[in-house]
N, C-alpha and C positions, 0 to 999 in steps of 0.2 A: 306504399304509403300514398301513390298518386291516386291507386284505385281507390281504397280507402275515404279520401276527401270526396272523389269522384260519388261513391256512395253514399257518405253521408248527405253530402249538398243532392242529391235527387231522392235522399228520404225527407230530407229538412221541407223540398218543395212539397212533395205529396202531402205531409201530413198539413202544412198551411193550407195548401187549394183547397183539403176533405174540410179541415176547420171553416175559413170561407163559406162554402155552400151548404155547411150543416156543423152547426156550434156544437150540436148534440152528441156528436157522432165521434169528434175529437176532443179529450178534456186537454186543461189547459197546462196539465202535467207532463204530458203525453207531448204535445207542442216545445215543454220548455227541456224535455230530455233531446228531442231533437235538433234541437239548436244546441244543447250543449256539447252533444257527441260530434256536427259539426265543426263546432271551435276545436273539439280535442284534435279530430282528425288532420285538423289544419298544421295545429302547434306540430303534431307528429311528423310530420311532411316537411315541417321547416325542418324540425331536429335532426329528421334524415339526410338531407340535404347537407346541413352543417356536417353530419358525419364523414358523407362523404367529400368533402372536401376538407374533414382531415384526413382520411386515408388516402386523398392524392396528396396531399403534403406530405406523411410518411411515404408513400412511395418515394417521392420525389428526395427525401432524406435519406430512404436506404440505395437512393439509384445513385446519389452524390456519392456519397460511403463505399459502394462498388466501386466506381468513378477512380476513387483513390488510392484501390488497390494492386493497380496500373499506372505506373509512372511512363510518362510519356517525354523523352527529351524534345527540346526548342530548336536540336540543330541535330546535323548528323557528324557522326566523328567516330572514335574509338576509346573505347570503356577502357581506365588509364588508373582507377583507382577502384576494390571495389572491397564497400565496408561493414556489408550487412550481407549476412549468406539466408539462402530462404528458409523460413520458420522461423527466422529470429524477429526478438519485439523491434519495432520502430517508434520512437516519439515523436509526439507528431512537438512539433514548436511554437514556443508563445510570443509575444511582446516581447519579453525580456530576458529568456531564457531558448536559447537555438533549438531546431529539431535534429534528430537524426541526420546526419550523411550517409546514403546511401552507398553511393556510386560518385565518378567524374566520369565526364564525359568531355574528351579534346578531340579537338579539331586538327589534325596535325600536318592538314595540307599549309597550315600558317604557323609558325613557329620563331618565336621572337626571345631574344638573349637580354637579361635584366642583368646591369653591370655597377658595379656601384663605384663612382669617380668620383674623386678627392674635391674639393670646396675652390681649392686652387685652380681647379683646371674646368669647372662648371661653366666660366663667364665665354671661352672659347665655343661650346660644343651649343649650336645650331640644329633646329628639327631639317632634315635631310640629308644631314652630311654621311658620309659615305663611314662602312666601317668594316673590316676585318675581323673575323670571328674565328678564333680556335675553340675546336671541343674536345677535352684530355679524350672522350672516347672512343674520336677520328684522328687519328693521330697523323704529324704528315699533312693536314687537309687543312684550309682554310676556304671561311665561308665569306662570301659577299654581302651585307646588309645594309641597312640605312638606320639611321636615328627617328623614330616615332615617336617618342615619349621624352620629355624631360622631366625628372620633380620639380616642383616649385619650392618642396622644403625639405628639408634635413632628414635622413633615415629615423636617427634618432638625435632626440634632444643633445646639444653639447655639454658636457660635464667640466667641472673646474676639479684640476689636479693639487693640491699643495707643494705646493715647494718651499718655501722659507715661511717664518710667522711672517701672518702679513701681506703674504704675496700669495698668488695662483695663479694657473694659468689654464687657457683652455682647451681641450682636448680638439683636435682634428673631426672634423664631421665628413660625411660621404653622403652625395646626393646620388639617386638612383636615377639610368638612363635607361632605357628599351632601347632597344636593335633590332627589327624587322629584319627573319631573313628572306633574299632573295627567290631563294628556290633550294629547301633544305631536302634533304633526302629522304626515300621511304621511312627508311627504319630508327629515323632520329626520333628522342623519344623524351620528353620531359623531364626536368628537374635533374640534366647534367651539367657538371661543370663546363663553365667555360671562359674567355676570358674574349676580350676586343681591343682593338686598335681603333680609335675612333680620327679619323683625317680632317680638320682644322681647317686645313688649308693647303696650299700649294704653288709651288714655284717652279719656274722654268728657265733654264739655261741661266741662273746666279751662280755666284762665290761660295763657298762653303769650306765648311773644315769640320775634321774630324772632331767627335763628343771628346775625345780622350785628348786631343792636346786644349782645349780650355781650361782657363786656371784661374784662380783670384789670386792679388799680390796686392800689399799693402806700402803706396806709393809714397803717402805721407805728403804733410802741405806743401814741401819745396816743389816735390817732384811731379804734383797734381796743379800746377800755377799752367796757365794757357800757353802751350809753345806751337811751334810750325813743324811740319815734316816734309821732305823734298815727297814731290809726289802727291801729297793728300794735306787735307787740315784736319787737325782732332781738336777742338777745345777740350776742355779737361778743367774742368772745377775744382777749387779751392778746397780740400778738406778739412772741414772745421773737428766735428765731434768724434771720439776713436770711432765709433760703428758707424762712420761714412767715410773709410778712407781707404776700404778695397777695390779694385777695381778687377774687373773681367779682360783678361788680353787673354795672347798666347806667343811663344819664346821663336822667335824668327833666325836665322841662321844665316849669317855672313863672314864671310871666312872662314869659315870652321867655328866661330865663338857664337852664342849665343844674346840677345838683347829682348827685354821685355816690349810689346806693343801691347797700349791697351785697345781693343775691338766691342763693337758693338754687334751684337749678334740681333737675328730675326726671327723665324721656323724653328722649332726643332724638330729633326726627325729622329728615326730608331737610334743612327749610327752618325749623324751630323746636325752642324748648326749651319743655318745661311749667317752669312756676314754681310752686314750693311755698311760697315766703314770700316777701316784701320787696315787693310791687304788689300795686296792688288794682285791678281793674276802671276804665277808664274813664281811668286815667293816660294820660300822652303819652309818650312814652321818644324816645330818639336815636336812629335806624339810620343806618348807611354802611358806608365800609369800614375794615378793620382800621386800616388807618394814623390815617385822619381820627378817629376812636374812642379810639384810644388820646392822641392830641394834645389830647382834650378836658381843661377844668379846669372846676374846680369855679366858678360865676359867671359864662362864659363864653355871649354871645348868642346866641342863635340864631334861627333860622325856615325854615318850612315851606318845603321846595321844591318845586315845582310841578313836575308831571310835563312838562310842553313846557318849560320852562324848562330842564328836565336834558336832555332831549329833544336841546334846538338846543346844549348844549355839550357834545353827544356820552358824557353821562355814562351 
């Protein structure tokens, strides 16, 4: 097309210069076809031009298109999911409607435990505290991790239960934590069970008492009025309304008989509580189980049971 213009524009000349120097020679026909083949030539030239710059824009659309039919991951890791086998169609995805999944692709030199803890126990757990990890499919093994994640909201929405016309109540919610672990093992592998111990806090060289001898007992106004105790001071509030007149102790042993104290406890851990007041070193307290604990009274005998003794009645 460039020659083209190229030749028309040095016929257009010649045939002006012949005009020029001899009117006679050129008519003015002759002249005005030359200038108009010229202009065509020109327009052709652009139109070529335009063409080709759409066939680099198609190129460049079928090169994109290629481009696509290569998935390239952003990280490296190990193919962990895989959902599409080759020759099958893939959607590609819109605004408002997902595409195909292919594949996943994890990272599993980093592997992190999602736990879901009760609403009660949310206000305790802090980003770094330490946490113990079981997985049912290492059994025997526990892992070391740390908290990374806390939610800020509810898994899911809380729902109200009916109970009486009139009344409802609301169901228990669970916020979701991460666990970061340590240093997990080759062959540990997504989407197993598992459970955490998340650690609060901690204490060193305190009082403590076993989870199973704590008990509630219902003291009643007389016996909740402020008294002394050789030894320690407990205030003790007045018990006004029936759902404030339990208290937490545990059944202390002198002489052989038993007597209620009420305690304040602190920590909990698996298998104890720290005690912040009401015992002092060196006491004997009650343990069993809930039932037998709570049937306790106040003057009530007791003694030591011997481990083969519990042993041979199967306790």
């Amino acid at each position: 097309a460039r020659a083209n213009v190229e030749q028309a524009r040095r016929n257009l000349e010649r045939v002006e210069s012949l005009k020029a120097e001899n009117p006679t020679l050129i008519s003015d026909e002759q002249l005005e076809l030359a200038r108009t083949n010229d202009a065509v030539q020109r327009a052709l030239a652009e139109a070529a031009e335009h063409a080709v710059r759409q066939a680099r824009a198609a190129l460049k659309e079928a090169s994109d298109q290629l481009a696509k039919t290569v998935i390239r991951a952003p990280m490296d890791g190990q193919v962990t999911r895989l959902n599409v086998e080759e020759g099958e169609t893939a959607i590609i995805g819109t605004m408002n409607n997902p595409g195909t999944i292919l594949l996943t692709v994890a990272d599993v030199s980093e592997m992190e435990t999602v736990v879901e803890v009760d609403e009660t126990d949310i206000p305790q757990i802090h980003l770094g505290d330490s946490a113990s990890v079981e997985i049912d499919a290492f059994p025997n093994q526990k892992f070391v991790g740390r908290v990374s994640e806390i939610g800020h909201s509810a898994i899911s929405a809380p729902t109200r239960t009916a109970l009486t016309p009139g009344r409802s109540a609301e169901q228990a919610v669970d916020f979701e934590v991460v666990v970061a672990l340590g240093s997990p093992p080759q062959d540990l592998r997504p989407d197993l069970s598992a459970t955490a111990d998340v650690v609060t806090g901690t204490r060193d060289s305190v009082l403590s008492i076993p989870i199973i001898a704590l008990t509630l007992k219902d003291l009643g106004a007389r016996e909740r009025a402020p008294r002394e105790r050789t030894g320690d001071t407990l205030a003790l509030g007045v018990g006004g309304e029936r759902g404030d007149r339990e208290v937490e102790g545990v059944y202390v042993v002198k002489d052989g008989r038993v007597e209620f104290r009420p305690v304040k406890v602190g920590l909990a851990g698996q298998n104890h509580f720290e005690v912040l007041e009401g015992l002092t070193e060196g006491e004997e307290i009650v343990a069993g189980t809930y039932q037998a604990i709570r049937k306790l009274k106040d003057g009530a005998r007791v003694k030591v049971a011997r481990r083969e003794a519990r042993e041979e009645r199967g306790s």
